[in-house]
PDB file of N, CA, C and O in Angstrom:
ATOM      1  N   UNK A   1       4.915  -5.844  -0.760  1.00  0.00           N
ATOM      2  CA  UNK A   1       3.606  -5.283  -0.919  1.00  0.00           C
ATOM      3  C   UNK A   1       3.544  -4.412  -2.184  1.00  0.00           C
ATOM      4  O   UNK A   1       2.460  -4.378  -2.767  1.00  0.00           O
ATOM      5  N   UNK A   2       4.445  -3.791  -2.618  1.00  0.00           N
ATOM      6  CA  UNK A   2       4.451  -3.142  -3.659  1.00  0.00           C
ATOM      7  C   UNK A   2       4.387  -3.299  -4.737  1.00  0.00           C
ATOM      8  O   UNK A   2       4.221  -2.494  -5.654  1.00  0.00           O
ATOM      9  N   UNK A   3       4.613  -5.198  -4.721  1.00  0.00           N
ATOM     10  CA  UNK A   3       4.954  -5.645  -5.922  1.00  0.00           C
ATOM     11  C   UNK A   3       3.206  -5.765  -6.585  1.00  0.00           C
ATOM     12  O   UNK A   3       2.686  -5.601  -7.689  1.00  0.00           O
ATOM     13  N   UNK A   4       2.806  -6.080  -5.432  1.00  0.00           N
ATOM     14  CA  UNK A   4       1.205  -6.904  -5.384  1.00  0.00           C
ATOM     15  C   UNK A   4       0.403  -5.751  -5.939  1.00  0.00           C
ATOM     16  O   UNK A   4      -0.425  -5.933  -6.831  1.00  0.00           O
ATOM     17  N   UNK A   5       0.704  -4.281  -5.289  1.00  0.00           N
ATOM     18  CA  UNK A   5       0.178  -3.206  -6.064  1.00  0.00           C
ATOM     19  C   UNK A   5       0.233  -2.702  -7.300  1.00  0.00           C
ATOM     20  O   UNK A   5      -0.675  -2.292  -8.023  1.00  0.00           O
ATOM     21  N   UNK A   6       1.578  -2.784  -7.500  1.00  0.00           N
ATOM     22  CA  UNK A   6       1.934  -2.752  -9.572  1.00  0.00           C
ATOM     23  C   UNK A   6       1.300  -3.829  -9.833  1.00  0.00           C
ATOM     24  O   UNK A   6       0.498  -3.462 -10.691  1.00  0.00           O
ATOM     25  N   UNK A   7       1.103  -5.116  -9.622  1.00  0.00           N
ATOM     26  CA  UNK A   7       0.373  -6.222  -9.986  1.00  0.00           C
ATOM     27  C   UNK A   7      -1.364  -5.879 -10.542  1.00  0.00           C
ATOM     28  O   UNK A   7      -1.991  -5.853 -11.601  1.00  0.00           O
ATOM     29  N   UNK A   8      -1.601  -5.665  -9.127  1.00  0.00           N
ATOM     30  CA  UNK A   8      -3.126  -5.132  -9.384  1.00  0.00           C
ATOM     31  C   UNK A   8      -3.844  -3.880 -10.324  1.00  0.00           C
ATOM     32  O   UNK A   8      -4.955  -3.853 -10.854  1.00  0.00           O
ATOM     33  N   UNK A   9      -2.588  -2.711 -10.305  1.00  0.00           N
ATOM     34  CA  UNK A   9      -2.682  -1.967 -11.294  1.00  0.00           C
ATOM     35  C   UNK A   9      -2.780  -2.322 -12.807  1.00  0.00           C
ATOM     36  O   UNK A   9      -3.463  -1.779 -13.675  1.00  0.00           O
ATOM     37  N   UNK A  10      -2.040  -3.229 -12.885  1.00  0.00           N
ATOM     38  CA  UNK A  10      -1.582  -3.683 -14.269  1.00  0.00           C
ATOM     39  C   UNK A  10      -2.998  -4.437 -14.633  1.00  0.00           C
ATOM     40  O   UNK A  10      -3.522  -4.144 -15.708  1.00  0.00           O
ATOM     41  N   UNK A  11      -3.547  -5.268 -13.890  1.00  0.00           N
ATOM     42  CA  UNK A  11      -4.562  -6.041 -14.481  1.00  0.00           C
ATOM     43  C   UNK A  11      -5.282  -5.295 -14.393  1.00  0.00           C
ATOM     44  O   UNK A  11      -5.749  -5.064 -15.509  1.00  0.00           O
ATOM     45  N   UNK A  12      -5.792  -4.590 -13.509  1.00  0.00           N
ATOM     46  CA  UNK A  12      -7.095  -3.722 -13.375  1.00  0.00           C
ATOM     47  C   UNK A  12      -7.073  -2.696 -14.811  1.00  0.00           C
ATOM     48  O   UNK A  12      -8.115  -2.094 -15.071  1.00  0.00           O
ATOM     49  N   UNK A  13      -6.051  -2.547 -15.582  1.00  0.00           N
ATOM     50  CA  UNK A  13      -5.742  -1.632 -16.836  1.00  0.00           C
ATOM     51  C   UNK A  13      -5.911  -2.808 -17.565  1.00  0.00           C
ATOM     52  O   UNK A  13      -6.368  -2.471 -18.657  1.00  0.00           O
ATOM     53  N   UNK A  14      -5.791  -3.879 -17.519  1.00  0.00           N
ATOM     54  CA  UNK A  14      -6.005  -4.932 -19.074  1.00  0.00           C
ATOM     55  C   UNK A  14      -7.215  -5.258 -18.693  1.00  0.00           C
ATOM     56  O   UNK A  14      -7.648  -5.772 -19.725  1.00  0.00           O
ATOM     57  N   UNK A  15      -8.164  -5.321 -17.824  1.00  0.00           N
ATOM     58  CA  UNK A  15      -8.727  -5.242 -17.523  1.00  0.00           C
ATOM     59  C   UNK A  15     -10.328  -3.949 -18.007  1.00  0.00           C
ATOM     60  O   UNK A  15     -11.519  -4.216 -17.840  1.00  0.00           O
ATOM     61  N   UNK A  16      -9.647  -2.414 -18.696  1.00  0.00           N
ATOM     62  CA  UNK A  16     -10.394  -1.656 -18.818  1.00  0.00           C
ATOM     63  C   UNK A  16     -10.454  -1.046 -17.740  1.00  0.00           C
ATOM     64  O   UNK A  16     -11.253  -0.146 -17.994  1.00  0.00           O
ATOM     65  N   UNK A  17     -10.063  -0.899 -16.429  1.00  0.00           N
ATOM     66  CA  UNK A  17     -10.658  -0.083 -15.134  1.00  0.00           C
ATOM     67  C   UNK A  17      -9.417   0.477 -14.500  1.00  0.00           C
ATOM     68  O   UNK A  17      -8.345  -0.123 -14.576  1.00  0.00           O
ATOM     69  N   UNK A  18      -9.547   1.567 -13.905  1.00  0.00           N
ATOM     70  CA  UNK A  18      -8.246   2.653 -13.633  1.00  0.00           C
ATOM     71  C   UNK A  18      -8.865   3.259 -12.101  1.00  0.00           C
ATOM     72  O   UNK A  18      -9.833   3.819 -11.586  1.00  0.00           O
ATOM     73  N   UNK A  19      -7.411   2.640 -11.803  1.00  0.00           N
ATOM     74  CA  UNK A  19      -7.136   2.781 -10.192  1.00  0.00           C
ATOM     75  C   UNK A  19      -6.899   4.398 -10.154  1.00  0.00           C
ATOM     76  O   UNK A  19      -6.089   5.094 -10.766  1.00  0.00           O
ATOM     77  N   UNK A  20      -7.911   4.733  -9.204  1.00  0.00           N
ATOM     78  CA  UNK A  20      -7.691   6.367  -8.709  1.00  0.00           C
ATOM     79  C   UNK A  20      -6.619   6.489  -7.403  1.00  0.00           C
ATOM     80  O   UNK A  20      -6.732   6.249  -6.201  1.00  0.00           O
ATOM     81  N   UNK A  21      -5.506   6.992  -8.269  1.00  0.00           N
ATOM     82  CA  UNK A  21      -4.861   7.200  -6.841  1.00  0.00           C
ATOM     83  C   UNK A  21      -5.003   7.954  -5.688  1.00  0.00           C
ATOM     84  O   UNK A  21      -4.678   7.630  -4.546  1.00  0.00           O
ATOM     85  N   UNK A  22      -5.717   9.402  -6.222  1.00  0.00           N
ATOM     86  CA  UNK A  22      -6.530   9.991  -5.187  1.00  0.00           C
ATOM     87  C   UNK A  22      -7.510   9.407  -4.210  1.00  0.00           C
ATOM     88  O   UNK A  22      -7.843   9.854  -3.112  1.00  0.00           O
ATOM     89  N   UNK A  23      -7.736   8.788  -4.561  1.00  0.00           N
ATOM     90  CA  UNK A  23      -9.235   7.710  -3.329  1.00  0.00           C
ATOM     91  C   UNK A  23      -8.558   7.093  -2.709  1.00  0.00           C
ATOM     92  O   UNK A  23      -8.898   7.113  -1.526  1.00  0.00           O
ATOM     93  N   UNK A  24      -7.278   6.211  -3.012  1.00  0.00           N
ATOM     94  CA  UNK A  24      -6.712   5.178  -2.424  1.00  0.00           C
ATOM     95  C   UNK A  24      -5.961   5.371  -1.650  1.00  0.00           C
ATOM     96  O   UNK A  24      -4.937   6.026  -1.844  1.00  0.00           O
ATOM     97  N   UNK A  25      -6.360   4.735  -0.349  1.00  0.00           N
ATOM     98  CA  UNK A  25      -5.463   4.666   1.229  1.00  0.00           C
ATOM     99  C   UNK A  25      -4.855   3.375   1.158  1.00  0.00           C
ATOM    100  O   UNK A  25      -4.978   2.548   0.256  1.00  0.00           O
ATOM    101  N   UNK A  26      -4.065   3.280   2.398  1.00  0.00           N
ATOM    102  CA  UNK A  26      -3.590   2.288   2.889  1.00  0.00           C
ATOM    103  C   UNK A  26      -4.206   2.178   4.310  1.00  0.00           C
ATOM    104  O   UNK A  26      -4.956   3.082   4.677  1.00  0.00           O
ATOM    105  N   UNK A  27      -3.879   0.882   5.332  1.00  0.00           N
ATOM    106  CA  UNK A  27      -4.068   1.455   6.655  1.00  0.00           C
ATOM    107  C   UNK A  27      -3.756  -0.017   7.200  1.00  0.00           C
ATOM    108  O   UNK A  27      -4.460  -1.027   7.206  1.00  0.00           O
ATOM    109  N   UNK A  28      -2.219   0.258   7.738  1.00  0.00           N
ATOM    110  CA  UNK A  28      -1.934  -1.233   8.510  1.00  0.00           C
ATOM    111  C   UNK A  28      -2.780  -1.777   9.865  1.00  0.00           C
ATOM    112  O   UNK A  28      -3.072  -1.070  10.830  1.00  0.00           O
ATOM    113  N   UNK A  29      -3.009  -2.794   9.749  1.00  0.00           N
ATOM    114  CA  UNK A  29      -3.475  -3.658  11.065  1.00  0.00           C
ATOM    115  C   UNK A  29      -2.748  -4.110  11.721  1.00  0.00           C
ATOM    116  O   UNK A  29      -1.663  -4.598  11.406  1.00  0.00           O
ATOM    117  N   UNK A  30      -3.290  -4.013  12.896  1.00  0.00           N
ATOM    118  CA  UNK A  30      -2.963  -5.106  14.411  1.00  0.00           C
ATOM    119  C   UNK A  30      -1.191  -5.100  14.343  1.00  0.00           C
ATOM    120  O   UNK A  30      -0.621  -4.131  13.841  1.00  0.00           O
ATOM    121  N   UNK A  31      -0.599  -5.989  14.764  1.00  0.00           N
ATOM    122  CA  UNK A  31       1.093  -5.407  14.704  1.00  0.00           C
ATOM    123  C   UNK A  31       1.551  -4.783  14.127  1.00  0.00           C
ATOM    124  O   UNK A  31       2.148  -3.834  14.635  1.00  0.00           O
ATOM    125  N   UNK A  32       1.528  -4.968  12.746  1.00  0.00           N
ATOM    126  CA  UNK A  32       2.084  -4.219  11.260  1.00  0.00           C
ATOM    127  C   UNK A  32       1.883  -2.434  11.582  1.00  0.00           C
ATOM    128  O   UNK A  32       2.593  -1.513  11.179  1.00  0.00           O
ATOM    129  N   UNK A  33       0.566  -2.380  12.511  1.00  0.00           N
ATOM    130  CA  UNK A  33       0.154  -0.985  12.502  1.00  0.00           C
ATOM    131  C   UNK A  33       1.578  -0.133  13.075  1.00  0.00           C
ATOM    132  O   UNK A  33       1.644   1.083  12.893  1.00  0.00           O
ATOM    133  N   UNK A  34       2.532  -0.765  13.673  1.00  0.00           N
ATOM    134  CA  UNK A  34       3.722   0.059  14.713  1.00  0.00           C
ATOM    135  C   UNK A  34       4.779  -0.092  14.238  1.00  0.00           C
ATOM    136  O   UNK A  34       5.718   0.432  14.837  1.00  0.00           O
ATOM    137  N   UNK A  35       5.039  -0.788  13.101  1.00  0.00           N
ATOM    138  CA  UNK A  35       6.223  -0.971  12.030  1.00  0.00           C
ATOM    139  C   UNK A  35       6.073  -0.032  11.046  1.00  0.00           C
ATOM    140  O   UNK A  35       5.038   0.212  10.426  1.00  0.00           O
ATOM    141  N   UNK A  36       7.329   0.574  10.905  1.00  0.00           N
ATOM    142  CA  UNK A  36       7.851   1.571   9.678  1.00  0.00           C
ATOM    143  C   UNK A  36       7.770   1.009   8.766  1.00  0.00           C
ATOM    144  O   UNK A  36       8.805   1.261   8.149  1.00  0.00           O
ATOM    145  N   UNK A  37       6.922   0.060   7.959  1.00  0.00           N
ATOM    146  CA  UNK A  37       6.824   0.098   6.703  1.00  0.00           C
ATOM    147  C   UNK A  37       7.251   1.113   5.515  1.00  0.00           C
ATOM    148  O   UNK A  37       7.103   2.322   5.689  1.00  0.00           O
ATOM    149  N   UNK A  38       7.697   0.687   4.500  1.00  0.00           N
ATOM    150  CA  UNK A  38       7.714   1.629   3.208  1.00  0.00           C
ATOM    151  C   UNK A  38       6.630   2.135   2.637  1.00  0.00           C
ATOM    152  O   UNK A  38       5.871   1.213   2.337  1.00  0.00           O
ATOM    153  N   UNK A  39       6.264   3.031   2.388  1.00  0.00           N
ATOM    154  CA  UNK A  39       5.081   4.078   1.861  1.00  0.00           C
ATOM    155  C   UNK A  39       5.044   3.060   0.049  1.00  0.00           C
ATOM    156  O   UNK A  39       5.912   2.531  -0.646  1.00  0.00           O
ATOM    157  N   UNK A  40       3.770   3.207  -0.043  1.00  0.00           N
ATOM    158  CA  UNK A  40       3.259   2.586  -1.399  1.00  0.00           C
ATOM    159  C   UNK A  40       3.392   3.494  -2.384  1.00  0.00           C
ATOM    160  O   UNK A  40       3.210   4.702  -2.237  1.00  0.00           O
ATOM    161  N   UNK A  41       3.844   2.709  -3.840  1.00  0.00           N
ATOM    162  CA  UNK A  41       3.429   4.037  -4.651  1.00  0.00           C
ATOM    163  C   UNK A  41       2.296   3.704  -5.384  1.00  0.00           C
ATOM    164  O   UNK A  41       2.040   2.502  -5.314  1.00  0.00           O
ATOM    165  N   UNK A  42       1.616   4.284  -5.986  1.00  0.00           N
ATOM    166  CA  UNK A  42       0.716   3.967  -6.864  1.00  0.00           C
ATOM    167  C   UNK A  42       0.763   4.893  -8.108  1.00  0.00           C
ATOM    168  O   UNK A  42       0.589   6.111  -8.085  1.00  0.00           O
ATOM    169  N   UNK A  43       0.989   4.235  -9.047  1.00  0.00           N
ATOM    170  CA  UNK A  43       0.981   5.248 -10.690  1.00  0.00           C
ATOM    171  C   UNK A  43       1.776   6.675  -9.958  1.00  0.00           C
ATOM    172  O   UNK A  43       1.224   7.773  -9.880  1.00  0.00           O
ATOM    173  N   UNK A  44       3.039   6.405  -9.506  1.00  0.00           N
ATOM    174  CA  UNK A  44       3.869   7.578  -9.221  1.00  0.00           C
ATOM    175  C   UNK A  44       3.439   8.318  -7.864  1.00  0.00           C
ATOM    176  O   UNK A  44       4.240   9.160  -7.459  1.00  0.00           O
ATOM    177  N   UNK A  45       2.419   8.136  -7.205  1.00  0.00           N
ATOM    178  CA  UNK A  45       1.998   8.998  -6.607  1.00  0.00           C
ATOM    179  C   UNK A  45       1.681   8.146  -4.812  1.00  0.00           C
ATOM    180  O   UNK A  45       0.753   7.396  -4.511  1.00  0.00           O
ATOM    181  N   UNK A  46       2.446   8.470  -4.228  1.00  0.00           N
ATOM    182  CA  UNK A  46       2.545   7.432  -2.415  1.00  0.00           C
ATOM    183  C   UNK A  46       1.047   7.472  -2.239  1.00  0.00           C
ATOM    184  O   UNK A  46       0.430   8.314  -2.892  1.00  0.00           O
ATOM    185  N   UNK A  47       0.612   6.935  -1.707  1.00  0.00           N
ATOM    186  CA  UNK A  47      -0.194   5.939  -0.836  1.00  0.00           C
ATOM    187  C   UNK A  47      -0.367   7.002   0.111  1.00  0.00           C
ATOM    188  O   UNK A  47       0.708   7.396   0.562  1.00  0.00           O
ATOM    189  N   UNK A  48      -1.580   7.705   0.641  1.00  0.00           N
ATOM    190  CA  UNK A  48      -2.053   7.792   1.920  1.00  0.00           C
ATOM    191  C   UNK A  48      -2.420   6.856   2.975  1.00  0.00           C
ATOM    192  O   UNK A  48      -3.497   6.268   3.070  1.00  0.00           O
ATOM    193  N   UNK A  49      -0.846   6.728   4.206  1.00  0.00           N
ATOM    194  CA  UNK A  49      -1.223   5.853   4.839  1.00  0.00           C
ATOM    195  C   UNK A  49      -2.309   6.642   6.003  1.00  0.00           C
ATOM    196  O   UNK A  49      -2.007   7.760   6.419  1.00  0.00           O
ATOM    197  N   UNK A  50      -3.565   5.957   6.466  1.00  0.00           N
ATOM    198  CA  UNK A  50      -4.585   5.989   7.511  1.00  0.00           C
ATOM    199  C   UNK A  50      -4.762   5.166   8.552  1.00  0.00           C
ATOM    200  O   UNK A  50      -4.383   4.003   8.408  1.00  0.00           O
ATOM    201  N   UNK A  51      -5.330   5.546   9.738  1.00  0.00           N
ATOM    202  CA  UNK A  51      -5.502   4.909  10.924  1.00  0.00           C
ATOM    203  C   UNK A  51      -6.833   4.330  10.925  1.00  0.00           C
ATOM    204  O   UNK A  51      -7.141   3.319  11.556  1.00  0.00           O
ATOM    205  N   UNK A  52      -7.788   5.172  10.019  1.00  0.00           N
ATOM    206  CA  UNK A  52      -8.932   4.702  10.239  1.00  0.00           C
ATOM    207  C   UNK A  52      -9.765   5.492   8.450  1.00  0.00           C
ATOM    208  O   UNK A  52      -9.358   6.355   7.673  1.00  0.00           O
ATOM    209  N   UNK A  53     -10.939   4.678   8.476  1.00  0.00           N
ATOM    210  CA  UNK A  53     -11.785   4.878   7.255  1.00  0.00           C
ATOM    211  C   UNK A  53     -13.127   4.710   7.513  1.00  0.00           C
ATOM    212  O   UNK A  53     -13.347   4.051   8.529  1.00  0.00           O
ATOM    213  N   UNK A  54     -14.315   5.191   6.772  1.00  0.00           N
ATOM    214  CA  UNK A  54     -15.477   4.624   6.612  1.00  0.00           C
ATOM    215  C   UNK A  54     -15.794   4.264   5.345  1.00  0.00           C
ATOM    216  O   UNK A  54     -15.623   4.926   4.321  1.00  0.00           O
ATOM    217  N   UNK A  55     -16.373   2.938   5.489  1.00  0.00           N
ATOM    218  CA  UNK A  55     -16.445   2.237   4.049  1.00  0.00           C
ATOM    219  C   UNK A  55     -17.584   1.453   4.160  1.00  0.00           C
ATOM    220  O   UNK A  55     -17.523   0.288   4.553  1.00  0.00           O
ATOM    221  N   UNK A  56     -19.108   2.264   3.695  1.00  0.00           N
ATOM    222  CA  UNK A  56     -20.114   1.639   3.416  1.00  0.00           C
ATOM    223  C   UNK A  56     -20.864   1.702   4.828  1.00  0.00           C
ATOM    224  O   UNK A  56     -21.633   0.820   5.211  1.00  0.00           O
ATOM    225  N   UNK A  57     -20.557   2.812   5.528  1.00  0.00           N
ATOM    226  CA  UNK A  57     -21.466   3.404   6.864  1.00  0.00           C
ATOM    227  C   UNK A  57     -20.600   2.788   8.412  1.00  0.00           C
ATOM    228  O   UNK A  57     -20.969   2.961   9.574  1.00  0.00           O
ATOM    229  N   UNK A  58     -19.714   2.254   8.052  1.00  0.00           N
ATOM    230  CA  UNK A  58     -19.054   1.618   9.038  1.00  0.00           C
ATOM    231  C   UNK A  58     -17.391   2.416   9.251  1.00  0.00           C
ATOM    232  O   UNK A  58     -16.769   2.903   8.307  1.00  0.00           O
ATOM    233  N   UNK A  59     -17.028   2.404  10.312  1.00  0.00           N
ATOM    234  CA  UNK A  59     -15.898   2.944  10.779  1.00  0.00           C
ATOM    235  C   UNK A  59     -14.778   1.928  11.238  1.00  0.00           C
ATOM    236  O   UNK A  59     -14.647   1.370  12.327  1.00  0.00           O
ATOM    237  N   UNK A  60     -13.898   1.837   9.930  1.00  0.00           N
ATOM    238  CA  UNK A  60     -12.956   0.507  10.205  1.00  0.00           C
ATOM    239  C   UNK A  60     -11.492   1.923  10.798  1.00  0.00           C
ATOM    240  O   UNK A  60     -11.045   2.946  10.279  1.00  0.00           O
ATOM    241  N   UNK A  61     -11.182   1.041  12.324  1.00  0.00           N
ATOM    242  CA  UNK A  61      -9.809   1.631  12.640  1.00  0.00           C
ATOM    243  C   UNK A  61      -8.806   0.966  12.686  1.00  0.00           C
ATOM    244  O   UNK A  61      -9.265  -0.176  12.674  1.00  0.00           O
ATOM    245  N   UNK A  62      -7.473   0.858  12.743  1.00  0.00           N
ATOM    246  CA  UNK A  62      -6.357  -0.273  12.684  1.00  0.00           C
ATOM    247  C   UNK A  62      -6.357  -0.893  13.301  1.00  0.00           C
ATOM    248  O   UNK A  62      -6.061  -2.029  12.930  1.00  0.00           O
ATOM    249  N   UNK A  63      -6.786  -0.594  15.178  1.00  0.00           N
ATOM    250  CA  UNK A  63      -6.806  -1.980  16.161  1.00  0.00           C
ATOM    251  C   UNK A  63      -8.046  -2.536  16.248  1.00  0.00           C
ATOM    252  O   UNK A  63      -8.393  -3.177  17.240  1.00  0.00           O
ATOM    253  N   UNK A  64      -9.019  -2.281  14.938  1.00  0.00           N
ATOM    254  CA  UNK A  64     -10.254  -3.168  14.830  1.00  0.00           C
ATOM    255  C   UNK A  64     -11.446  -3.296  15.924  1.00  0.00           C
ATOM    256  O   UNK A  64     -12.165  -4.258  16.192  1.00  0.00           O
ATOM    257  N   UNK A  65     -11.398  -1.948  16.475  1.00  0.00           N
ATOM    258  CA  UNK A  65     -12.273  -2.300  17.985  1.00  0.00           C
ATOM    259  C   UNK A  65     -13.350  -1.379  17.218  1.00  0.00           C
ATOM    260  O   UNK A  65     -13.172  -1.030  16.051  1.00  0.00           O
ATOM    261  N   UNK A  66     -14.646  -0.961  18.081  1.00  0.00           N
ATOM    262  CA  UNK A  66     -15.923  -0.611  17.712  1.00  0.00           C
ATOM    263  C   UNK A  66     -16.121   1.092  17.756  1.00  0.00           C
ATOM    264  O   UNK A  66     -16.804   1.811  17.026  1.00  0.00           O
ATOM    265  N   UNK A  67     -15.090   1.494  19.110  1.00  0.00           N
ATOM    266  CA  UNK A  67     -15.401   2.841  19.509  1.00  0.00           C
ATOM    267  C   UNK A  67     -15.610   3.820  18.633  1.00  0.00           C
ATOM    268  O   UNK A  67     -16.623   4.517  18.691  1.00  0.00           O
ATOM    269  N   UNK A  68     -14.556   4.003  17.609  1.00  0.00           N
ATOM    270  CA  UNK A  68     -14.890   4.890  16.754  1.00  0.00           C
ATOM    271  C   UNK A  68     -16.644   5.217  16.296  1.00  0.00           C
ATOM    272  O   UNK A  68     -17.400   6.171  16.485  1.00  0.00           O
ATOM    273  N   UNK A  69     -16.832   3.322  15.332  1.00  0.00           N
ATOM    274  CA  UNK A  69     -17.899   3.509  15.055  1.00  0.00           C
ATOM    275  C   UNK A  69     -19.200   3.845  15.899  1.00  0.00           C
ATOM    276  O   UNK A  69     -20.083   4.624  15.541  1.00  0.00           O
ATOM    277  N   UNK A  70     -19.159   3.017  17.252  1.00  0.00           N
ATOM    278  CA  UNK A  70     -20.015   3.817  18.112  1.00  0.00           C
ATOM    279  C   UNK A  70     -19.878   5.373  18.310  1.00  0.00           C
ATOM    280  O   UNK A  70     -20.885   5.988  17.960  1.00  0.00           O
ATOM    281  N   UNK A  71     -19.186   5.884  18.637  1.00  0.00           N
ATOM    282  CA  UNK A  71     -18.870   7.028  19.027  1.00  0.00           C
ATOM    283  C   UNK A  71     -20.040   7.817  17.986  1.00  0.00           C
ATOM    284  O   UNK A  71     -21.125   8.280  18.340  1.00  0.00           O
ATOM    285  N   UNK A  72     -19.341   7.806  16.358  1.00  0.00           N
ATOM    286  CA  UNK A  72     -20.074   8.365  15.526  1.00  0.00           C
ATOM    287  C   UNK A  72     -21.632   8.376  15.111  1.00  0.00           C
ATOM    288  O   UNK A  72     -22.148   9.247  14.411  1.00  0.00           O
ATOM    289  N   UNK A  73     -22.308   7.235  15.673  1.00  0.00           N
ATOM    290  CA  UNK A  73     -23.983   7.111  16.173  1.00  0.00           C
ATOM    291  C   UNK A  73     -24.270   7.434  17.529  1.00  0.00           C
ATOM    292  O   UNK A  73     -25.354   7.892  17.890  1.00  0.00           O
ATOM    293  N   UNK A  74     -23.629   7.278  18.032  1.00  0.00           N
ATOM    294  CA  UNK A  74     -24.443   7.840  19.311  1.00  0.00           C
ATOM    295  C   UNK A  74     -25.024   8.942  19.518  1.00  0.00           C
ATOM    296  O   UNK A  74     -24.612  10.073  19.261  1.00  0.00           O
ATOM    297  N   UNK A  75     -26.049   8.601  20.014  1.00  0.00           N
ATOM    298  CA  UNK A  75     -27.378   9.830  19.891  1.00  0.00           C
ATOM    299  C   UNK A  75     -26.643  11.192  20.819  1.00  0.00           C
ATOM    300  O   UNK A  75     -26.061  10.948  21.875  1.00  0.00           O
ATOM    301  N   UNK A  76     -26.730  12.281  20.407  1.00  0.00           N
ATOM    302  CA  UNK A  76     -25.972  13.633  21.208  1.00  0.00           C
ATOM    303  C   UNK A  76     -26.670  13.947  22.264  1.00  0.00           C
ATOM    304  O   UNK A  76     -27.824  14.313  22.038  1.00  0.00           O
ATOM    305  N   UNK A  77     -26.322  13.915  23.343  1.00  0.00           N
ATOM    306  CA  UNK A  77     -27.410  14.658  24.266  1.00  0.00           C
ATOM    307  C   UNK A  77     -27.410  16.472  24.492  1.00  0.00           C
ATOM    308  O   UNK A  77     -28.259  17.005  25.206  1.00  0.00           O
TER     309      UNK A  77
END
C-alpha cells in the first residue's frame, strides 16, 4: 500500500497538485479493519488512521452500516 501512495504522490506533483498531508486519513474496511497493518507515510509524515469520516454530508464508518449517519440527522427530541 505504500508503494501505491509514493506512486500517487509523485504524479499528483508532475501533475502540478500537492497532496496535503494534514487532511489525509486512512480508514480500513470490513476485515482489513482488525489487522495491524503498517501506518502510511505520506511526504514524511504517518497517515491518520480513522474509523469513520464525513465526506460530502454523509458518514462513511469501517463496517459500512448506516447508524452513524442516521444517528447524526435524527431529529432531537
Amino acid at each position: 500500500m505504500q508503494l501505491f501512495v509514493d506512486n500517487l504522490v509523485k504524479q499528483s506533483t508532475n501533475n502540478g497538485m500537492k497532496v496535503n498531508q494534514q487532511k489525509t486519513k486512512e480508514m480500513l474496511i470490513g476485515s482489513n479493519a482488525n489487522n495491524q497493518l503498517p501506518q502510511l507515510i505520506l511526504n514524511g509524515t504517518r497517515v491518520e488512521r480513522v474509523s469513520s469520516f464525513k465526506l460530502l454530508g454523509v458518514h462513511v464508518t469501517s463496517n459500512l452500516k448506516w447508524t452513524k449517519h442516521m444517528d447524526a440527522y435524527r431529529p432531537k427530541s
